[in-house]
N, C-alpha and C positions, 0 to 999 in steps of 0.2 A: 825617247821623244814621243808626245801623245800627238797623234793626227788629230784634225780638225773633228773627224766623226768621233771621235773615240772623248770628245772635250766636253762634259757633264751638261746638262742642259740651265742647272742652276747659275752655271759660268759664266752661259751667253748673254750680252750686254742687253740691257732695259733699259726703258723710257724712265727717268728720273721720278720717283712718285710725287715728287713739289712740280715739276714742270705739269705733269697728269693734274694736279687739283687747281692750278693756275688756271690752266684750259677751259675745265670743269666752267669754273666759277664765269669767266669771260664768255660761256656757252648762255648758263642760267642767265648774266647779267644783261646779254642781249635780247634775248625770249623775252624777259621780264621788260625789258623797255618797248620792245615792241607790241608785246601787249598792252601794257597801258597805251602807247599812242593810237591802237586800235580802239580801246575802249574811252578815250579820250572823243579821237573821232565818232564815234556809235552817239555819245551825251550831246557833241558838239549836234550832230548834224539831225536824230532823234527827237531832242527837245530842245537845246539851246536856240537852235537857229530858227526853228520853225514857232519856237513862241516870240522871237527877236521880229520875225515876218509878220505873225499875227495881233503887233501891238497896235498897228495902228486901225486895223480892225474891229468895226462897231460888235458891243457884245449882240446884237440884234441882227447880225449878219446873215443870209441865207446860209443854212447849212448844206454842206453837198456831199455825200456819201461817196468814199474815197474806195476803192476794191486795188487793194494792194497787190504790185508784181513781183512772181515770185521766182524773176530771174536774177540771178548774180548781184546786177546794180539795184534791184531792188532790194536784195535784203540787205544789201550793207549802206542802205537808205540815199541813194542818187536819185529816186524816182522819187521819192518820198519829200526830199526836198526841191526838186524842182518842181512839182506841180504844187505845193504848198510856196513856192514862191509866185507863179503865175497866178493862181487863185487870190490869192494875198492880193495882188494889184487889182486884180479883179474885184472885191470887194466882198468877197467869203472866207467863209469857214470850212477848213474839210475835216471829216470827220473818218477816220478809218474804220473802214468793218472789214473784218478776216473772215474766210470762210467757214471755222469753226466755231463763229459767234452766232452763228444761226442753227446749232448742233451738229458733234460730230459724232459715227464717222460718217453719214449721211446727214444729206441736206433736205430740211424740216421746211417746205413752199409757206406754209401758213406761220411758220416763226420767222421767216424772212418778211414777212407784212409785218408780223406783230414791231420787228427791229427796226421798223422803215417808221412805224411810230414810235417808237418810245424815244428814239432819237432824234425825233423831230426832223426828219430828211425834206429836206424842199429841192434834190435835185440829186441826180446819181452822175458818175465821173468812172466812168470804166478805162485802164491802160494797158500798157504793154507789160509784156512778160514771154512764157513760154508758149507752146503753140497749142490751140484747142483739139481737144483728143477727137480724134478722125472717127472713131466707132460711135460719134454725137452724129454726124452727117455722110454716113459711110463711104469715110475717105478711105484711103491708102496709109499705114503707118509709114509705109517708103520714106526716108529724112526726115522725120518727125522729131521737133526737140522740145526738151525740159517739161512736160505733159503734165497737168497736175489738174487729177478728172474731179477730188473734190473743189477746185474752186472754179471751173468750170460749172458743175452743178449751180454753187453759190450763185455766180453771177447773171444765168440763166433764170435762175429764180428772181431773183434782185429786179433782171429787166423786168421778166412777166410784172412783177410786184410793181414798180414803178410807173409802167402804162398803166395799169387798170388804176392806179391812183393818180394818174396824170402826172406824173411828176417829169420833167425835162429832164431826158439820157445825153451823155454824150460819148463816147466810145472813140481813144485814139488810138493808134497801131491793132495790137490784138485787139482791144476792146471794139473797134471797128469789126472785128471778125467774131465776135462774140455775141454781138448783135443778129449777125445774121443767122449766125446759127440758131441760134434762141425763138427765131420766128421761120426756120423750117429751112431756110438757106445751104450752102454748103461753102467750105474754103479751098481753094486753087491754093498748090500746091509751087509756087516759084521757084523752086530747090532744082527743081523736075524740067524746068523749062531754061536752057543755057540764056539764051536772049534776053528774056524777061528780067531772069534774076540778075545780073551782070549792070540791069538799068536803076535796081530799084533798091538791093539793097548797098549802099553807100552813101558816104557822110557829103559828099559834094552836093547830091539832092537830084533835081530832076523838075522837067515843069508841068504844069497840069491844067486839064482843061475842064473847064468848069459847064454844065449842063445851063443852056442858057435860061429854062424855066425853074431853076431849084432854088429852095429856098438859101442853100448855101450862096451861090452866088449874089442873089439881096442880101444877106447878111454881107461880104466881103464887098460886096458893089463892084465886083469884077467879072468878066468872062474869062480870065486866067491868071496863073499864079507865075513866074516865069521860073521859080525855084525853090523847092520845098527840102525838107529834111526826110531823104530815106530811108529808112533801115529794115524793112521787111521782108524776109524770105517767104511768104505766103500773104494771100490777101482773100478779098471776097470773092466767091465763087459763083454758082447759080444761087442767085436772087430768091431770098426768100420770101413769107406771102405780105401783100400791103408794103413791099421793099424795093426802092429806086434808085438808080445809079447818078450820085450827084456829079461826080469829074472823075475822070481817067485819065491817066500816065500812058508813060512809054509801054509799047505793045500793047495797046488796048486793056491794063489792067484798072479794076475801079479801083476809085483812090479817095472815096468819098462815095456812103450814102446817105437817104432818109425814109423814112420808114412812117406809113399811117397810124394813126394811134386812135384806139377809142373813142376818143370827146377831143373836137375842139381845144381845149385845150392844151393838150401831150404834146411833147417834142419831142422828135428822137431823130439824133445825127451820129452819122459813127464817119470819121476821119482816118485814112489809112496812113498819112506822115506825122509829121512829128511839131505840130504848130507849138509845142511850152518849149521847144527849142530855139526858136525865135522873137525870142520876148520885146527887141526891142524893135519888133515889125508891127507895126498898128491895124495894117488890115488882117494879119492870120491873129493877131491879138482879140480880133471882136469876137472869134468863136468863142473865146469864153467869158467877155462879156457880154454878150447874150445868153448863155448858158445861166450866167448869175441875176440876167433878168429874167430870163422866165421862172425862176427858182425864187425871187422875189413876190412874183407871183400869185405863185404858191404859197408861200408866207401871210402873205396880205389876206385870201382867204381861207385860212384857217378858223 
């Protein structure tokens, strides 16, 4: 009698090799389906839907210089389509520039003018993403997330570029924080602070108060909002230079500035919620239609 150790290893039972290439094939056939339906989605939401948005768009339209985010929902184009839906009703054009269209792997200030014309920009649109790199405004790295210091650079330039050419900024989430940086400011770290954070970043929202001489609140015709769209771990810090605090949230954080610009003409607001989340609200709606008439503007004299 042969014991079980003593019984050849050839003997021992195996997985059937048709059961093995069944599997196989069931493994491939799911992968391959789901990638096409990712790739399906990237067409759908990339170009279908966003030229579906821009048909009823005059080809005359202001264009407005789109600075794309380059967090998660951004790449796999959520941002991309939502503010290409809100601009759309608004009565623009956005136009995307990436940070490496102004040269990489540094950021070229005099090829970011030259791109602000050749693209004929009548207004810049800065948004959310990851967080602005703390060694721009000598923060703390402490909870710092998804850091990405070339398009930081880009967008720093972009604004510089767009005041000295008067063209109307507007800056939501980050983009709000991007602004202040860019004119010498610095960003408050909410990550850091139990209280703050706990108020401000979630989807329920929060309300906010609006400065009652800013231009934000002529635009909204309001001295408060009773509920906005929150999601930001960090916001505007110490105030950077010609930079004002238009409304503040829960724990005295701003939640809204505006910013002096060169001539007369220039606009620059940076918004720290989330107003293209609220589309079918008609007074967070006129931030960007304003945004689209001062960007008209511009257009008119060219």
């Amino acid at each position: 009698m042969t014991s079980e150790q003593d019984t050849p290893e050839s003997s021992q039972p195996k997985a059937p090799e048709g059961r093995l290439r069944r599997w196989r094939r069931r493994v491939t056939r799911a992968l391959a389906i789901l990638i096409g339906l990712l790739l399906i989605a990237y067409l759908l939401t990339h170009f279908v839907y966003p030229l579906w948005l821009q048909k009823d768009v005059p080809e005359d339209a202001p264009r407005i210089a789109f600075s794309l985010d380059n967090s998660l929902i951004g790449r796999i184009g959520i941002t991309d389509v939502t503010y290409q839906r809100v601009m759309a009703k608004a009565g623009a054009q956005l136009v995307t520039l990436r940070p490496d269209a102004a040269g990489a792997p540094e950021v070229d200030a005099e090829a970011v003018k030259a791109l602000l014309r050749e693209e004929r920009i009548d207004g810049v649109l800065l948004t959310g993403g990851g967080d602005v790199d703390p060694n721009l405004y000598g923060g703390s790295p402490d909870q710092t997330m998804l850091i990405h210091r070339l398009r930081d650079d880009f967008e720093i330039a972009l604004i510089r570029a767009a005041r000295e050419a008067d063209l109307p900024i507007l800056g939501i989430c980050r983009g709000c924080q991007i602004i202040n940086v860019a004119l010498g400011g610095s960003v408050r770290n909410l990550r850091t602070e139990q209280d703050p954070n706990t108020r401000h970043l979630l989807l329920k929202g929060h309300p906010v108060e609006l400065a009652p001489d800013s231009t934000l609140a002529k635009i909204l015709g309001a001295a408060s909002l009773e509920e906005v769209v929150s999601l930001h771990g960090q916001a505007v810090g110490e105030l950077g230079e010609g930079v004002r605090s238009a409304a503040t949230g829960p724990g005295q954080v701003i939640e809204a500035i505006e910013a002096d610009t060169p001539n007369e003409e220039g606009w620059v607001l940076g918004i720290q919620w989330h107003p293209e989340l609220t589309l079918d609200d008609p007074t967070q709606h006129r931030i960007f239609e304003v945004l689209v008439e001062r960007a008209r503007t511009v257009q008119q004299r060219r």
